[in-house]
C-alpha positions in Angstrom: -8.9 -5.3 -5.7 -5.9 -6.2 -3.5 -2.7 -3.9 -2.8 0.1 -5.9 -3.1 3.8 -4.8 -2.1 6.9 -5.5 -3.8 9.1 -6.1 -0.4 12.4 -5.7 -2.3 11.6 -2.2 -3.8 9.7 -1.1 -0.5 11.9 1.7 1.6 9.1 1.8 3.6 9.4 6.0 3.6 5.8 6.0 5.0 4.2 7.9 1.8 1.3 5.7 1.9 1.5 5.6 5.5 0.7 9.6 5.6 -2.2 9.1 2.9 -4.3 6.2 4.1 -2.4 5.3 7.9 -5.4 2.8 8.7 -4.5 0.6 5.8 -0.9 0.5 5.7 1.8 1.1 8.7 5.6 1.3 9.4 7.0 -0.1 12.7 9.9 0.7 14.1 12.2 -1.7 12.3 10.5 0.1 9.0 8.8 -2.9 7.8 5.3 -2.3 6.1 2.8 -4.3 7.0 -0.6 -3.8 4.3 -3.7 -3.9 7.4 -6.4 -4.3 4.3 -5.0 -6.2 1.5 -8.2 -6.2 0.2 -9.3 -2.3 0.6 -12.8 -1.6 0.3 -14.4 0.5 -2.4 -15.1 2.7 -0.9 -11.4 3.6 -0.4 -9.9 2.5 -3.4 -9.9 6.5 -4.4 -7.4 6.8 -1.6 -5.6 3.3 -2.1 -4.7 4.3 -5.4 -3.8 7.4 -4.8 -1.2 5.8 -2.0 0.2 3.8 -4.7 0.6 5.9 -7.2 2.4 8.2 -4.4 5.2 5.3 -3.8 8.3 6.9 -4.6 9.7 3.3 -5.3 6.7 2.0 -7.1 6.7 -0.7 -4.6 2.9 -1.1 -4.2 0.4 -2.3 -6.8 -3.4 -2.6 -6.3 -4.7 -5.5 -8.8 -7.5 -7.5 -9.6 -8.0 -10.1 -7.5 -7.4 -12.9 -10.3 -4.0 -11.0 -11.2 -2.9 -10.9 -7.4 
């Protein structure tokens, strides 16, 4: 599986930030940057759980041949 972001829709509100904060992280110019694109499963509960918690529906966790 890999999280994938849609950069134009992103606010980057830190949502997912507050869920899983050693996968993804806002600086101080509140860019996102994804630290495990591709999570492992033993996270995935949590990675899903940050993007269903995007407000903007900006982040996406797909298959690796949908990516």
């Amino acid at each position: 599986m890999k999280i994938v972001v849609d950069y134009d829709e992103c606010e980057a509100n830190a949502v997912c930030v507050g869920i899983l904060p050693d996968v993804f992280e806002v600086d101080d110019e509140d860019n996102l940057t994804v630290h495990q694109e591709y999570p492992p499963d033993d996270i995935l509960g949590k990675v899903r759980e940050a993007v269903d918690a995007c407000p903007k529906r900006a982040l996406a966790l797909k298959q690796e041949d949908d990516a």
